[in-house]
DRENNUGU-370152 format. One record per residue: residue number from 1; z, y negated, x of N, C-alpha, C, O in turn. Coordinates in Angstrom, 2 decimals, padded with zeros to 5 digits. Example, Ala and Ser with C-alpha at 12.3 -4.5 7.8 and 13.67 -1.06 7.14 Angstrom:
REM residues 2
<rec seq="1" n_pz="007.80" n_py="005.69" n_px="013.19" ca_pz="007.80" ca_py="004.50" ca_px="012.30" c_pz="007.80" c_py="003.30" c_px="013.20" o_pz="008.46" o_py="003.32" o_px="014.24"/>
<rec seq="2" n_pz="007.08" n_py="002.25" n_px="012.85" ca_pz="007.14" ca_py="001.06" ca_px="013.67" c_pz="007.87" c_py="-000.03" c_px="012.90" o_pz="008.04" o_py="-001.14" o_px="013.41"/>
This chain:
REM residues 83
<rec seq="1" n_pz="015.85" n_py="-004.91" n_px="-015.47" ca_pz="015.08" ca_py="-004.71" ca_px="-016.69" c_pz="014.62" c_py="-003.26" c_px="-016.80" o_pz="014.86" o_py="-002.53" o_px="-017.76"/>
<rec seq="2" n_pz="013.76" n_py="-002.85" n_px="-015.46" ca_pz="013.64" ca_py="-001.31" ca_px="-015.66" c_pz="014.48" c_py="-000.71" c_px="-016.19" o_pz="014.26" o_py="-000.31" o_px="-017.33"/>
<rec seq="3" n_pz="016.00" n_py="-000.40" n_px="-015.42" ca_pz="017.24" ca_py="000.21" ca_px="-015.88" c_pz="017.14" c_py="-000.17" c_px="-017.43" o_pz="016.47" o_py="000.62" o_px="-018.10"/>
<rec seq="4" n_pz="017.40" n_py="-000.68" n_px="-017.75" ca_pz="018.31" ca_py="-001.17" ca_px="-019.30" c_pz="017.16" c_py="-000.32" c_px="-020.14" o_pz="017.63" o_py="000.45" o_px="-020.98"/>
<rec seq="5" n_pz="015.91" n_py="-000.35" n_px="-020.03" ca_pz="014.67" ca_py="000.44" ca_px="-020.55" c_pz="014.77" c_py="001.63" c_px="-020.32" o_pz="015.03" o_py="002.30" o_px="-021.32"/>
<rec seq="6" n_pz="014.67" n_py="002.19" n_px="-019.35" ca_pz="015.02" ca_py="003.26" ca_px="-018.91" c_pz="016.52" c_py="003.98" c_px="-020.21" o_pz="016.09" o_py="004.79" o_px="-021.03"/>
<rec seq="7" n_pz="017.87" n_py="003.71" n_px="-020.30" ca_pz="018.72" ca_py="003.72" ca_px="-020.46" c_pz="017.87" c_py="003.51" c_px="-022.18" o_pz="017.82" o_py="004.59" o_px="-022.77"/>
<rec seq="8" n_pz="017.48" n_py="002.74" n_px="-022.68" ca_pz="016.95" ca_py="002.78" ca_px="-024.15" c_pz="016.56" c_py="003.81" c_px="-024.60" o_pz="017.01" o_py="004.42" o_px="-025.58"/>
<rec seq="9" n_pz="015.44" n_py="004.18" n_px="-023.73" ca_pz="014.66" ca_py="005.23" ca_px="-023.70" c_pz="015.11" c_py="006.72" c_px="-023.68" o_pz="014.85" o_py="007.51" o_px="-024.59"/>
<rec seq="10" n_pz="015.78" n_py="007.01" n_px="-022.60" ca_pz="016.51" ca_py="007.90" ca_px="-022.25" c_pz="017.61" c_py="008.64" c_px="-023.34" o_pz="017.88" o_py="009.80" o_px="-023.62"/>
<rec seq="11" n_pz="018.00" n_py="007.51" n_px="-023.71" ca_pz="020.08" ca_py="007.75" ca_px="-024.60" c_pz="019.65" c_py="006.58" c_px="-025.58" o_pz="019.94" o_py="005.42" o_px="-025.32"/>
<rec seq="12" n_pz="019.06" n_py="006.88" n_px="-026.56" ca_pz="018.91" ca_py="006.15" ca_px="-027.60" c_pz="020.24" c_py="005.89" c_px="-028.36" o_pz="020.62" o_py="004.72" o_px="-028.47"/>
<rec seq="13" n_pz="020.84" n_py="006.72" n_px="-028.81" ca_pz="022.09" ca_py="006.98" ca_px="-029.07" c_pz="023.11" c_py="006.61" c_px="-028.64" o_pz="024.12" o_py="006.85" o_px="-029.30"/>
<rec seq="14" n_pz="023.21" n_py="005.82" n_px="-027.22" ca_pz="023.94" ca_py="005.06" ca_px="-026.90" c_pz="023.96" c_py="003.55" c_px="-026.29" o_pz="022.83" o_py="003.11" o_px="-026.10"/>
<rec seq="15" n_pz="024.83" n_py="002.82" n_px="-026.01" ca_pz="024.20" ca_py="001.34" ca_px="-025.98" c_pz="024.75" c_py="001.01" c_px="-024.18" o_pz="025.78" o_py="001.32" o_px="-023.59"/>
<rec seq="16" n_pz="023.83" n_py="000.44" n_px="-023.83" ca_pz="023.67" ca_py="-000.23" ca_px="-022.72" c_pz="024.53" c_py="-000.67" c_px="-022.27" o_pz="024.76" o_py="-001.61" o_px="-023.04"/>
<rec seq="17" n_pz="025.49" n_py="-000.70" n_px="-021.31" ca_pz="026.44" ca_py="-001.80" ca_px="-021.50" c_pz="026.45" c_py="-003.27" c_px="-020.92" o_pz="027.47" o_py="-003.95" o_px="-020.75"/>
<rec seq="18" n_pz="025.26" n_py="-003.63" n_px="-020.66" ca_pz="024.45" ca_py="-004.92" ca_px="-020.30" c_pz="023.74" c_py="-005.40" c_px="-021.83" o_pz="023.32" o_py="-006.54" o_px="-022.02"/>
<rec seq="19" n_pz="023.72" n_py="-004.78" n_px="-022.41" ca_pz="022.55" ca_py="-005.02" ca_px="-023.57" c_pz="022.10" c_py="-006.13" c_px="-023.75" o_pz="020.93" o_py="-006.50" o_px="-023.85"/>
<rec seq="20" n_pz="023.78" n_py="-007.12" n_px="-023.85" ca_pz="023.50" ca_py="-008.31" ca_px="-024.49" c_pz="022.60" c_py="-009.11" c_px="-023.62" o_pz="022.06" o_py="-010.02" o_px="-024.24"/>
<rec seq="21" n_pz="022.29" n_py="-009.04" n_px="-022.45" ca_pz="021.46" ca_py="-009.47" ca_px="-021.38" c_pz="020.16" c_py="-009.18" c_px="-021.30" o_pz="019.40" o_py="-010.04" o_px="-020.85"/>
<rec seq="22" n_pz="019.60" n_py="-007.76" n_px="-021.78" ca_pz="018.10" ca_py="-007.80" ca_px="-022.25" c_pz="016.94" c_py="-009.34" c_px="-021.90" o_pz="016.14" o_py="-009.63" o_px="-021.01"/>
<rec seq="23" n_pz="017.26" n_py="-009.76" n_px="-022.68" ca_pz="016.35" ca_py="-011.36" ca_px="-022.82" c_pz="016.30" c_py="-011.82" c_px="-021.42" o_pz="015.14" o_py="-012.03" o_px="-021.04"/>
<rec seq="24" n_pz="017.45" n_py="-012.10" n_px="-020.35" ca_pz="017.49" ca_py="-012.30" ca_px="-019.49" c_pz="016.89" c_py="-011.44" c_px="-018.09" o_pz="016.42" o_py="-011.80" o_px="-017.01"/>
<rec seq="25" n_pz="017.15" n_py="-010.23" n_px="-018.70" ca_pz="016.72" ca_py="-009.14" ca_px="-017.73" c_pz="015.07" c_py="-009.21" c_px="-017.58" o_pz="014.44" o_py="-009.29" o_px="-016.52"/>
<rec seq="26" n_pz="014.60" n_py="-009.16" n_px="-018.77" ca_pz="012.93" ca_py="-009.40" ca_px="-019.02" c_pz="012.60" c_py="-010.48" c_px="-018.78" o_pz="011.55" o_py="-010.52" o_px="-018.15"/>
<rec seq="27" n_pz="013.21" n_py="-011.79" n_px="-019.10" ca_pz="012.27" ca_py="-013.29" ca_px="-018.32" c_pz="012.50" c_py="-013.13" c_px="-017.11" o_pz="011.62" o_py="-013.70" o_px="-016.47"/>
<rec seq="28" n_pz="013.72" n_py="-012.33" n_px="-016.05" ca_pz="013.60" ca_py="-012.31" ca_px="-014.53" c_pz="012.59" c_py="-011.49" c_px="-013.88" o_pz="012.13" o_py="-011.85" o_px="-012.80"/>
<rec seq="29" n_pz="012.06" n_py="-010.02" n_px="-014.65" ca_pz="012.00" ca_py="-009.04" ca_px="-014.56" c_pz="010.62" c_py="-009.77" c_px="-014.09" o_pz="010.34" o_py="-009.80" o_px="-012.89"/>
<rec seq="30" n_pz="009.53" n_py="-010.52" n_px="-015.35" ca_pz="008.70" ca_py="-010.89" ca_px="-015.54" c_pz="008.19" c_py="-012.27" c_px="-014.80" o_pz="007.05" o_py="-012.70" o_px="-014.95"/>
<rec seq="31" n_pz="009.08" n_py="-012.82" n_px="-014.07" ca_pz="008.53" ca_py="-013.78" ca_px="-013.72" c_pz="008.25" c_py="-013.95" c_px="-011.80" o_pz="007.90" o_py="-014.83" o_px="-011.01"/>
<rec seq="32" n_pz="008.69" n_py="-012.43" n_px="-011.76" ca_pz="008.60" ca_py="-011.78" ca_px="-010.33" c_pz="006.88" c_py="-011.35" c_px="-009.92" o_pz="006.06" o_py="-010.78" o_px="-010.65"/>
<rec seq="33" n_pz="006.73" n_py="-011.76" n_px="-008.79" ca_pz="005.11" ca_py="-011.02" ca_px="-008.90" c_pz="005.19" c_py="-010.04" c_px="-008.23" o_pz="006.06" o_py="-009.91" o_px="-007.37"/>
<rec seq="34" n_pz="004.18" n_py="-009.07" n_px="-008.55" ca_pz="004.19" ca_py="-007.59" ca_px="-007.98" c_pz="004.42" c_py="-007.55" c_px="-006.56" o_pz="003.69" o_py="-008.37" o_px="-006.02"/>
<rec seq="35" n_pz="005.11" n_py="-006.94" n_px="-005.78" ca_pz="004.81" ca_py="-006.43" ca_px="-003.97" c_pz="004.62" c_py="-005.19" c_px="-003.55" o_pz="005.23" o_py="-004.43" o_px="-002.80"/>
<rec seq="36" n_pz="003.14" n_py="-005.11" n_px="-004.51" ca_pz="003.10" ca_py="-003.62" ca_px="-003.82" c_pz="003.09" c_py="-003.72" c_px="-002.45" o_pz="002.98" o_py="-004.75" o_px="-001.79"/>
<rec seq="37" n_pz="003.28" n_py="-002.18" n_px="-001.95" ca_pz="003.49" ca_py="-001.63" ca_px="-000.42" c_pz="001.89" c_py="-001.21" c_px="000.15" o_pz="000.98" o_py="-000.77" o_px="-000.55"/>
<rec seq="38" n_pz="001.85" n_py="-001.43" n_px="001.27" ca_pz="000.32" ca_py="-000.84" ca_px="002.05" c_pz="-000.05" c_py="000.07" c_px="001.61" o_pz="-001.23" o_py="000.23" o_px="001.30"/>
<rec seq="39" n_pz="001.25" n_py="001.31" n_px="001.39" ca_pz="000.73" ca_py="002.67" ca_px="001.25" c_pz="000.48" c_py="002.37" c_px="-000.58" o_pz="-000.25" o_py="003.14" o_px="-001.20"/>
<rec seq="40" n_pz="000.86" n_py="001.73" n_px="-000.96" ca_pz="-000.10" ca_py="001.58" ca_px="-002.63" c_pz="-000.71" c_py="001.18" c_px="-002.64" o_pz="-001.23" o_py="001.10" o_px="-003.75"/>
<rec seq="41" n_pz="-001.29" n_py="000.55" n_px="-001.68" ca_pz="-003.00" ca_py="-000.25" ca_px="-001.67" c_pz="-003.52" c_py="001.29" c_px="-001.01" o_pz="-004.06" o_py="002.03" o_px="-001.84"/>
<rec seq="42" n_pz="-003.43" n_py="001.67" n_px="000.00" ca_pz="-003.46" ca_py="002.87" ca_px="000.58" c_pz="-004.27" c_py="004.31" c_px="-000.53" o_pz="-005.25" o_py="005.04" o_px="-000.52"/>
<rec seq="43" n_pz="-002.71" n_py="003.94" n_px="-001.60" ca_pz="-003.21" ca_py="005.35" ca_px="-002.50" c_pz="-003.78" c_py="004.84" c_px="-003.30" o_pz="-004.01" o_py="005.79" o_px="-004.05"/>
<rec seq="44" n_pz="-004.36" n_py="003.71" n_px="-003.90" ca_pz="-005.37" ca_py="003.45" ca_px="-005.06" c_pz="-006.29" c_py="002.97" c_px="-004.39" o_pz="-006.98" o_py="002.36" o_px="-005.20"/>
<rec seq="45" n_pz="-006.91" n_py="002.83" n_px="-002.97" ca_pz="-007.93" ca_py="003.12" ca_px="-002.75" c_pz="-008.85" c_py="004.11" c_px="-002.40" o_pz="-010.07" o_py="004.02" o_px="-002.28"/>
<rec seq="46" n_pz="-008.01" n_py="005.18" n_px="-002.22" ca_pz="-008.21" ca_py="006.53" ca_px="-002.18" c_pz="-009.04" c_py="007.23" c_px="-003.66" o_pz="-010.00" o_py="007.91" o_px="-004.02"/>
<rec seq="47" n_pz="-008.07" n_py="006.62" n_px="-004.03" ca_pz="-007.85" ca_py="007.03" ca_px="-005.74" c_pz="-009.34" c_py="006.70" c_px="-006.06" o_pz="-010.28" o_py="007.48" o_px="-006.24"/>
<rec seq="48" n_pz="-009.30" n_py="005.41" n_px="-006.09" ca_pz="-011.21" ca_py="004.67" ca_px="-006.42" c_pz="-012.50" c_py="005.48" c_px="-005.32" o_pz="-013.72" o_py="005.54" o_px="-005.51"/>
<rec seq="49" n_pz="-011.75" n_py="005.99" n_px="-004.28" ca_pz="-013.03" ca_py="006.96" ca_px="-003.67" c_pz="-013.41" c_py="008.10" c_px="-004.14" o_pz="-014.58" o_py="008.48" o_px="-004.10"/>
<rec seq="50" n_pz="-012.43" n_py="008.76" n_px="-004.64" ca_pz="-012.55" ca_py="010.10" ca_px="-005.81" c_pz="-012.42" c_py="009.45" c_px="-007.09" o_pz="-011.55" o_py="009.93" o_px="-007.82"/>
<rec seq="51" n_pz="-013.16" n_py="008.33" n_px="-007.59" ca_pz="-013.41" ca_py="007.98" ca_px="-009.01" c_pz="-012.33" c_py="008.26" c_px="-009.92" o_pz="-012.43" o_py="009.00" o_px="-010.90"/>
<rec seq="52" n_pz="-011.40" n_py="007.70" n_px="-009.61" ca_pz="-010.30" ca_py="007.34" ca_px="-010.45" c_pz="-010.21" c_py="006.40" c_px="-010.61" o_pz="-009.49" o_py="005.86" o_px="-009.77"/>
<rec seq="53" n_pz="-010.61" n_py="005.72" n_px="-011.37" ca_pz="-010.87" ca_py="004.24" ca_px="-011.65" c_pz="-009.03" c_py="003.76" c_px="-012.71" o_pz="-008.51" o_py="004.38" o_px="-013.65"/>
<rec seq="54" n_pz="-008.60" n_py="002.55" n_px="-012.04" ca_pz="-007.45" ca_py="002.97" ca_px="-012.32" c_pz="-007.02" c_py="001.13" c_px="-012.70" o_pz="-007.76" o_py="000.28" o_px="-012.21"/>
<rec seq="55" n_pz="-005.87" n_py="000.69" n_px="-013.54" ca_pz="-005.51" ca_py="-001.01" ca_px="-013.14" c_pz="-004.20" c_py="-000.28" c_px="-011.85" o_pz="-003.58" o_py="000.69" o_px="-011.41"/>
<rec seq="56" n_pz="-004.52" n_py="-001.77" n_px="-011.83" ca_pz="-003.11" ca_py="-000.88" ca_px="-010.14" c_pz="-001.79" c_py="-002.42" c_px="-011.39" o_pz="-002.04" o_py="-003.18" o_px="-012.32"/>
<rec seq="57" n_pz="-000.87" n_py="-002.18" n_px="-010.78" ca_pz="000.10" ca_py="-002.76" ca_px="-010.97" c_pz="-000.30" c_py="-003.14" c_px="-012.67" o_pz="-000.72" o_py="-004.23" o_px="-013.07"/>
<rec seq="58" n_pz="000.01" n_py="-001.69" n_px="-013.63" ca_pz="-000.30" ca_py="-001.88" ca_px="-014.57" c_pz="000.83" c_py="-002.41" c_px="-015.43" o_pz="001.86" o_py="-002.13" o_px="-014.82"/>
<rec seq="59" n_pz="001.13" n_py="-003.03" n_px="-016.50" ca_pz="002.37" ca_py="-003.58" ca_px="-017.53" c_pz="002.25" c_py="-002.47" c_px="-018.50" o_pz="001.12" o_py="-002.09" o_px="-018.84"/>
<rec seq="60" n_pz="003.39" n_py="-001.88" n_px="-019.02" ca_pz="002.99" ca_py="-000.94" ca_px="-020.22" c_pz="003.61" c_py="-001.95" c_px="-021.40" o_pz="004.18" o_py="-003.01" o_px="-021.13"/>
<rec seq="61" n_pz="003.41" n_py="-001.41" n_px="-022.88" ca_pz="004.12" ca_py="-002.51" ca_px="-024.01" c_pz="005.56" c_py="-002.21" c_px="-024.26" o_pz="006.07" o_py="-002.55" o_px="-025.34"/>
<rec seq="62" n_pz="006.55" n_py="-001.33" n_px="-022.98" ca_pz="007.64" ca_py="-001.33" ca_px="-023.55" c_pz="008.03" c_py="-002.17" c_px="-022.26" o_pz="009.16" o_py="-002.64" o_px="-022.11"/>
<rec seq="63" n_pz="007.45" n_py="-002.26" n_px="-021.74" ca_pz="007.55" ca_py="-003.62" ca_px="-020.27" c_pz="008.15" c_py="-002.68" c_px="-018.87" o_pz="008.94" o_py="-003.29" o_px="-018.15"/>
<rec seq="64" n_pz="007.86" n_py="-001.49" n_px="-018.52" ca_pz="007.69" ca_py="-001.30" ca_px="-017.56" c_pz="006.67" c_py="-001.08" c_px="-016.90" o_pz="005.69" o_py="-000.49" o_px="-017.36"/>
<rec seq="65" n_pz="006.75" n_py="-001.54" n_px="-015.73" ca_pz="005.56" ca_py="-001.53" ca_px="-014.61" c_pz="004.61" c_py="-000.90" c_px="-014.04" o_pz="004.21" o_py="-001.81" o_px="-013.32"/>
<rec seq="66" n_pz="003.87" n_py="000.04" n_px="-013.79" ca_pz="003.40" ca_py="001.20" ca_px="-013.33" c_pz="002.55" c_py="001.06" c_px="-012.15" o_pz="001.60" o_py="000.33" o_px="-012.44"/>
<rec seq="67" n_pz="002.53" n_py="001.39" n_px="-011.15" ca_pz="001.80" ca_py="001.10" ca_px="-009.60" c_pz="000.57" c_py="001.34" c_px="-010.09" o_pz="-000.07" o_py="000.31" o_px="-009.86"/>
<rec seq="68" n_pz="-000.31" n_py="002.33" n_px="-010.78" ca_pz="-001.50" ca_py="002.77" ca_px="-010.99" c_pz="-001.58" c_py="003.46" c_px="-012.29" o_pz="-000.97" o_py="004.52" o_px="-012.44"/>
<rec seq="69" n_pz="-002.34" n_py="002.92" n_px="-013.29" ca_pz="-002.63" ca_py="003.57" ca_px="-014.60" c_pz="-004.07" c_py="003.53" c_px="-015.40" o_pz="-004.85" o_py="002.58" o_px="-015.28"/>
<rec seq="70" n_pz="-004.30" n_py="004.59" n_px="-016.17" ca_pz="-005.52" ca_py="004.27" ca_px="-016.62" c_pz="-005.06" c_py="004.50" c_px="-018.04" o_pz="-004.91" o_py="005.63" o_px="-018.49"/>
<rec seq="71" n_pz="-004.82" n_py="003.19" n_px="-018.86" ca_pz="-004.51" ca_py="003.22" ca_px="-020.18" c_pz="-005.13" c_py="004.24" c_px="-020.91" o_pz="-004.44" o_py="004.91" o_px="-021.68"/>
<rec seq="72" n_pz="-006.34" n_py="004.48" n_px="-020.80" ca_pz="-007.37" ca_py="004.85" ca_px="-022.22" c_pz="-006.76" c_py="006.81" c_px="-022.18" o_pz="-006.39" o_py="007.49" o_px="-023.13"/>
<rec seq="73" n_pz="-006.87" n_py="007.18" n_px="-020.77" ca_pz="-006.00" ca_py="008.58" ca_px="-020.84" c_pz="-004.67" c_py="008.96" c_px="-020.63" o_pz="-004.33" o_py="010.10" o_px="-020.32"/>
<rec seq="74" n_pz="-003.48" n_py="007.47" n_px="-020.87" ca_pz="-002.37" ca_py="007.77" ca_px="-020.73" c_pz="-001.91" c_py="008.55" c_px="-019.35" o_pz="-001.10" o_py="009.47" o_px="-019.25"/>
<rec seq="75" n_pz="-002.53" n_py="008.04" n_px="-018.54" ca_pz="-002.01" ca_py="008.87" ca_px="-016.65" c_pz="-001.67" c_py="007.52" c_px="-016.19" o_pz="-001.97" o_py="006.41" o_px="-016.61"/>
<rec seq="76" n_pz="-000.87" n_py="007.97" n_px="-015.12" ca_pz="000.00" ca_py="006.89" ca_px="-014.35" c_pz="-000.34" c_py="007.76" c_px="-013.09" o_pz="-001.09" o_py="008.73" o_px="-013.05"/>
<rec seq="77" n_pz="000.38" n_py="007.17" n_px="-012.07" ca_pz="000.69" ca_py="007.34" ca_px="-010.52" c_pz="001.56" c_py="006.47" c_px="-009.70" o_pz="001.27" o_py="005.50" o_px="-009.00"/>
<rec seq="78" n_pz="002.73" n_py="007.07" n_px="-009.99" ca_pz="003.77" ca_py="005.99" ca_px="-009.26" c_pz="003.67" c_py="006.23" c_px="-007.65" o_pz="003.25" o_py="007.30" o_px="-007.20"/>
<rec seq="79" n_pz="003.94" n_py="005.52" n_px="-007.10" ca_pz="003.88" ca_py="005.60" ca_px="-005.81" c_pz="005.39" c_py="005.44" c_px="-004.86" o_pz="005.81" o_py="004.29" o_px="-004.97"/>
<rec seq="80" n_pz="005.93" n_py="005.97" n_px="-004.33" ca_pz="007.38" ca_py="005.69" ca_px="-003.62" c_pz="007.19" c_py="006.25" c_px="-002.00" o_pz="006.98" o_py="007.38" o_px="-001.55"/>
<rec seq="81" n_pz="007.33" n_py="005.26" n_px="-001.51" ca_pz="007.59" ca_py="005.28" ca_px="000.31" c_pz="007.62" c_py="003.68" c_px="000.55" o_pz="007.86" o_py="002.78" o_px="-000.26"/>
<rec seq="82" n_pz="007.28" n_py="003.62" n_px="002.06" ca_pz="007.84" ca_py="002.16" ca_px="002.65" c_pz="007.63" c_py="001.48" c_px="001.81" o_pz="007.11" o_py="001.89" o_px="000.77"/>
<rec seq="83" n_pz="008.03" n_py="000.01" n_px="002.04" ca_pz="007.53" ca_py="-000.92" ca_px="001.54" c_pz="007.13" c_py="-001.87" c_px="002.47" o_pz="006.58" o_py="-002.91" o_px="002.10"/>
C-alpha cells in the first residue's frame, strides 16, 4: 500500500502497474497493527522529554503511516534502524 502511494504521489502522470489492486492493498495495509521497534519507543520518548509532544504511529488522510507526527504543525519523524 505504501508503494502504490508513494508511486501516486511521486509520478502522477503515470499509472501503477498494480493499480487495479489498490482496494486490496489498503484493506491489508490497514488491518495490520503497528510494530513499532524499541528504538521508536526509544525516540518518542526522548522526543516527549524535550516537549515534543507528538501521536506516535500517526495515519495521515492519504493513508500512509508515520512513526511520530504532530498534525497541527505538519512535522513528522520517521524512524529507521532495528526492529
Amino acid at each position: 500500500h505504501q508503494v502504490s502511494l508513494h508511486f501516486k504521489l511521486e509520478f502522477p502522470d503515470h499509472n501503477f502497474p498494480l493499480a487495479h489492486m489498490q482496494s486490496e492493498f489498503l484493506t491489508t495495509f490497514k488491518s495490520q497493527e503497528p510494530r513499532p521497534s524499541q528504538l521508536q519507543h526509544n525516540v518518542a520518548a526522548a522526543l516527549n522529554r524535550i516537549g515534543w509532544n507528538h501521536s506516535f504511529e500517526y495515519e495521515i488522510p492519504e493513508g500512509f503511516s508515520l512513526d511520530m507526527a504532530q498534525p497541527e504543525t505538519k512535522s513528522a519523524i520517521e524512524v529507521d534502524g532495528p526492529s
